[in-house]
N, C-alpha and C positions, 0 to 999 in steps of 0.2 A: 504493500500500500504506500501511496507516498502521502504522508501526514503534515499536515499545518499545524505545528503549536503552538497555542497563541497563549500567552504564558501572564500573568498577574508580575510578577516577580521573577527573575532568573538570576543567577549568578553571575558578574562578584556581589552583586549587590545582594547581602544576607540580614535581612530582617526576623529571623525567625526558622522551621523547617520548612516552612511552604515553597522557598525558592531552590532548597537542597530536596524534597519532594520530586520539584518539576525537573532537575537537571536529572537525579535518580529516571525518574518519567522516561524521558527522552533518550536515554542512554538507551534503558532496557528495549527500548522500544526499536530503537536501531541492530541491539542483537537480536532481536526477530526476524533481522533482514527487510526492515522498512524506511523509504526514504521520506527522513525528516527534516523539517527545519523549524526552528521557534522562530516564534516573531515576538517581542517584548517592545516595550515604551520605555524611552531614555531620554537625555537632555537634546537628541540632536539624531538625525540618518547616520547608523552603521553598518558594517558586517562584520562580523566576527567569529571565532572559533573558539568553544568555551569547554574543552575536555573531549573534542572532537565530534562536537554538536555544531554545527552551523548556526549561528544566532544572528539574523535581521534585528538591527532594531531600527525604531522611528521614533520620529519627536511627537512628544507626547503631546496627544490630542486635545486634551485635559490642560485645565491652568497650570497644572503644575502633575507631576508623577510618584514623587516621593512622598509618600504621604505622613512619615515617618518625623519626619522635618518642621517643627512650628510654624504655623501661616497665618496672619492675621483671617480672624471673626470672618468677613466677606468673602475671603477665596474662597475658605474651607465650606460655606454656602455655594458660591456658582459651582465647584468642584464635585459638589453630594448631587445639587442639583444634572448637572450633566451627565452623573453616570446615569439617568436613567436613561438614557438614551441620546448621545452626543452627536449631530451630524457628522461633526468634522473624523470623528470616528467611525461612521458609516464608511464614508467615502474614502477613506485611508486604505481601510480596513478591506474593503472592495476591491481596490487597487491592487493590493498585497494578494489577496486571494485570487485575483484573475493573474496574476502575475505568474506565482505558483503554481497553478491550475493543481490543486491536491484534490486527492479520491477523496477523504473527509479532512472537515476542520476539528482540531478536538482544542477545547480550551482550555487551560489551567489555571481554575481561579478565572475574574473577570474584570475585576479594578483595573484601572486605566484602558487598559484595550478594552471596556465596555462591551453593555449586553446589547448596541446594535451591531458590534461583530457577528449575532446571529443573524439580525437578518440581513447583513450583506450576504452572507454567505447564502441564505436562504433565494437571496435573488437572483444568485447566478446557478441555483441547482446543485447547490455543496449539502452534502451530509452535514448535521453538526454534533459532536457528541461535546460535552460537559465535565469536569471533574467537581464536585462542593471541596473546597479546604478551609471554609469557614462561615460564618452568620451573614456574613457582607451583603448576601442577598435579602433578608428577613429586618437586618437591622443596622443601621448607619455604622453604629458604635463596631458592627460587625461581631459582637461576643453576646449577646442577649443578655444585657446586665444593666442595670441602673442605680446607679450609689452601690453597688459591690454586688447587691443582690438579683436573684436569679431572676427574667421576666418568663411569667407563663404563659405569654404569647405574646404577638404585637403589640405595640401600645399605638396607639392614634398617628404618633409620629411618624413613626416609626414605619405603620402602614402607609400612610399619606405619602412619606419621601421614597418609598421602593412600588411605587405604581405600575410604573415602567419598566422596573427590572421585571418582575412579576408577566407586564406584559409581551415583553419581549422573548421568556424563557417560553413561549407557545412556539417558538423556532428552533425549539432543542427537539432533537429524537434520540438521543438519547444521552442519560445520566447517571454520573456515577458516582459513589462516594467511599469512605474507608472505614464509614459506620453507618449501620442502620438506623440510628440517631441521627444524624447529620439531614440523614435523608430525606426519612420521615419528617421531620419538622419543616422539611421544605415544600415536598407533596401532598401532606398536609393540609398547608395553607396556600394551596392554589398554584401553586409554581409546577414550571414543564409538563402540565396537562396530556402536552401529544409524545412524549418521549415513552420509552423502555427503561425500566429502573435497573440497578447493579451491583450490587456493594465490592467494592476491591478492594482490601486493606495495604495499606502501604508495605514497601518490599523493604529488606537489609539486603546489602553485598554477601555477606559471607556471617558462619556461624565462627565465631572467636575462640570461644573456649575448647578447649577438648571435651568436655564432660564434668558433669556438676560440679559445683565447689561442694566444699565441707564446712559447717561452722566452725571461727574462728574459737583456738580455747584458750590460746596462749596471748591473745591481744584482745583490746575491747572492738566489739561490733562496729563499723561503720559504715555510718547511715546516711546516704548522700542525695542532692539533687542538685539538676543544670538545668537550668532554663533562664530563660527572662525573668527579672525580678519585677512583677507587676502583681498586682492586688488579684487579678485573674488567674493567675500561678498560683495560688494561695501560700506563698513562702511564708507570709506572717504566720498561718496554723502552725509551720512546719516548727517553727522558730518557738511558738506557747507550747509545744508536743515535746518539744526540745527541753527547756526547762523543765517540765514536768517529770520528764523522765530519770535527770540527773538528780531531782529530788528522791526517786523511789526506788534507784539503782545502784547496788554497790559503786565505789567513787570507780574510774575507771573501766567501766563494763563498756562504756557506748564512747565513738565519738562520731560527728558531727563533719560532714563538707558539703560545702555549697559553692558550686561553680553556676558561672553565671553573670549577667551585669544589667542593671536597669540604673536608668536616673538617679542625681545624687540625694533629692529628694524622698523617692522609693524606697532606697536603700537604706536610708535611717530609722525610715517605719518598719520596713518590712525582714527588716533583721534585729531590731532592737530588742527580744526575748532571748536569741540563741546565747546560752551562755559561753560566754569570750574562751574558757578556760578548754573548752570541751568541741570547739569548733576550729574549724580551718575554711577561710572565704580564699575559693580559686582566683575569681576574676574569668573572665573569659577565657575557655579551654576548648581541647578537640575533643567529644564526646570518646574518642577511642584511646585517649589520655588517662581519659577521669576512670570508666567501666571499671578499667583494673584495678583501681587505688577504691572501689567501696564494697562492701559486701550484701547491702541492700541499697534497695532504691525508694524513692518516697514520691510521689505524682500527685501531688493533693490539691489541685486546680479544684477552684468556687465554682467554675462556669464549664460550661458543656464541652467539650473535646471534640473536636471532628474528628480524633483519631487520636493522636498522643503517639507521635514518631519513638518520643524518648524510650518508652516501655518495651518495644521489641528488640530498641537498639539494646536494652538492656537484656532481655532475653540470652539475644546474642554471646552475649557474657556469663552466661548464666547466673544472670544475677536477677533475685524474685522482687516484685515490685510492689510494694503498700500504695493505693492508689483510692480516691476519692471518687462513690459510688455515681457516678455521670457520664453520663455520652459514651464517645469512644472508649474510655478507661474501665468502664462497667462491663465494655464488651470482651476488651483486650484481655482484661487481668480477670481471672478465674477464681474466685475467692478460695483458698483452701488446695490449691492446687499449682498456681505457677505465683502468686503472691495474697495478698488479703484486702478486700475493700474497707472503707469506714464510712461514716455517711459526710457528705462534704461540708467543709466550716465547721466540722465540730474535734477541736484537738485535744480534748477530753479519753474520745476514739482512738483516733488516730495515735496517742501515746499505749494504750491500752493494747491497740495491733502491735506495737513495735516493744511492747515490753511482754507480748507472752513469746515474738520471734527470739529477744536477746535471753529470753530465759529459757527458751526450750531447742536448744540445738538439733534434734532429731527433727524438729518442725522444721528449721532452717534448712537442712537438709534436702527434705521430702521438697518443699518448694522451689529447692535450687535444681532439681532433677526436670521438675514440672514444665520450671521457665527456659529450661536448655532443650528438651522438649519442644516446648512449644514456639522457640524460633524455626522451627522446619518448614514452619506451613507459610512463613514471611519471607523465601527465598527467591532472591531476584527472579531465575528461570518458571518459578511456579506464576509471579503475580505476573510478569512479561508477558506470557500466555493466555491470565484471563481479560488482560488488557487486549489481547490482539482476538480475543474471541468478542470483548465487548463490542470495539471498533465496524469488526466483520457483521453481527448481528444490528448494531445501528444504521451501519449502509443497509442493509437486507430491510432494513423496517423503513428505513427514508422513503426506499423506494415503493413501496407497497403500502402504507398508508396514503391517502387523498388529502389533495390540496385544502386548505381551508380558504376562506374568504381573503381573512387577514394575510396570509403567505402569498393568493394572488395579487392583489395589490402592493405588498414589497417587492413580489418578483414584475410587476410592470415598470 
């Protein structure tokens, strides 16, 4: 197949795993034997070669692409307001795709390259299939959260400003995501009506460990996480979970790493419980660094997971994951099996999981086997393949479902 990837995010530019996701993406998808190329938004027209991916980029359609960046009140308005549907993104986007002439377009993620990337595609007769890697579509904020807490569905805004995305996902056939969480909350509430649904959970390169660890007897446990330091990461929990435990622990039993980096703001809130004595802050690491320096992992995000990359990479390692009962993480982690859920925001829990794992090393055990286990079913060549069956089955359905109204009028 020769594939168009129309990428949110791509690499060097790393905001998160969603742009290590898409490059992962596009890689597997060329050992299939498929001719790819992304096309991503940048400061300016490039071409490039980014790990042996052919990467277009274009100037970005949008006031601005980085969205990561502080912008004054007004931009961050014309900017929300234009993804619902941006012309100057139409017409780019069209260009690019008649340019290319690929058998489908498939998107990753849709910010900046926008969702009338579908119906340009839709106008020239492109298949289009879709990835979810986040809320972006359901909620500006993109996390479904308001003052820290969870939303149990649109609020007025929220619906009001994504009208367009909404109306525009009627040009996907089909979509895919890396939880049935993800998804469901998108089909749900009205989104990609005419498509084929998927779940494909994200892939790792390769299994790391040889075979399970053992619990540590001669050192104290260590309990680690990397991520973003943001209020949606729940680090703060991790941090009250943390205290709590050094209270109820012989001195020495546990200690404490967190790799990672958020604002200098975040970082004072969101660390200020871990006790100093018993902790080690990385700073920004390679996750293939950190694996081997912890012996569990801790995932305790507030807000919903479209997946949770860290948890398999952790697998990988076989290293078992305590992880916050939501979205992707509730699907990934197996309670009692390759690690232990708690319920989310509450680190009452969450110390209670991590103080029967440092006391009971045959537990530690049994879940280290579990999570070494169950990275086999995340290996690159397995998800490669159901990505290249989803692809196949989304042309199949393009063509065989009928025109609606709204698709002939984009396609005039």
């Amino acid at each position: 197949m020769r594939i168009l990837m129309a990428c949110a995010a791509f690499p060097p530019f790393i905001d998160g795993g969603g742009p290590i996701s898409a490059l992962l993406l596009a890689r597997m998808l060329q050992d299939e034997g498929h001719d790819v190329r992304v096309l991503n938004a940048g400061d300016h027209d490039a071409d490039e070669m980014i790990e042996g991916v052919p990467v277009r980029r274009i100037a970005a359609p949008n006031v601005y692409w980085n969205y990561r960046v502080p912008r004054p009140t007004w931009k961050k308005l014309v900017w929300h307001g234009l993804e619902n549907g941006n012309p100057r993104a139409f017409s780019a986007m069209r260009r690019e795709i008649r340019a290319f002439a690929p058998d489908i377009l498939l998107t990753d993620s849709i910010e900046n390259i926008n969702v009338a990337t579908w119906a340009a595609a839709r106008s020239l007769g492109v298949p289009v299939a879709h990835t979810i890697r986040s809320a972006f579509l359901l909620c500006w904020r993109g996390v479904m959260q308001r003052q820290g807490v969870n939303c149990d569905g649109q609020c007025l805004t929220c619906w009001t400003s994504a009208l367009g995305k909404r109306f525009f996902s009627r040009f996907v056939d089909g979509v895919c995501g890396e939880s049935d969480d993800v998804i469901s909350r998108h089909v749900e509430r009205g989104y990609f009506p005419n498509a084929l649904v998927r779940r494909i959970p994200g892939a790792i390169e390769r299994i790391v460990a040889e075979g399970p660890r053992a619990a540590p007897r001669d050192r104290p446990l260590r309990i680690g996480f990397i991520g973003v330091h943001t209020r949606f990461k729940g680090l703060d929990v991790f941090g009250r979970a943390a205290a709590r435990l050094v209270e109820t622990l012989p001195e020495a039993s546990v200690a404490f790493h967190v790799a990672g980096t958020g604002n200098a703001e975040d970082e004072a809130r969101l660390t200020a419980d871990f006790p100093r004595d018993h902790t080690r802050f990385w700073g920004w690491v390679d996750p293939q660094d950190f694996f081997p320096e912890i012996d569990l992992l801790v995932f305790p995000s507030v807000g919903h997971e479209a997946f949770g990359r860290v948890a398999v990479e952790a697998f990988a390692h076989a290293v078992p994951v305590v992880g916050s009962d939501l979205g992707g993480i509730a699907e990934t982690v197996r309670d009692g099996v390759n690690g232990l859920l708690f319920p989310a925001a509450d680190d009452a829990a969450l110390a209670d999981r991590l103080t029967r794992v440092a006391r009971d090393p045959d537990l530690y055990d049994t879940l280290s086997r579990g999570a070494h286990a169950a990275a086999h079913a995340y290996l690159r060549p397995t998800i490669a393949g159901l990505y290249t069956q989803f692809l196949q089955d989304t042309m199949t359905h393009h063509h065989a479902r009928p025109i609606t109204t709204d698709e002939r009028e984009v396609a005039l």
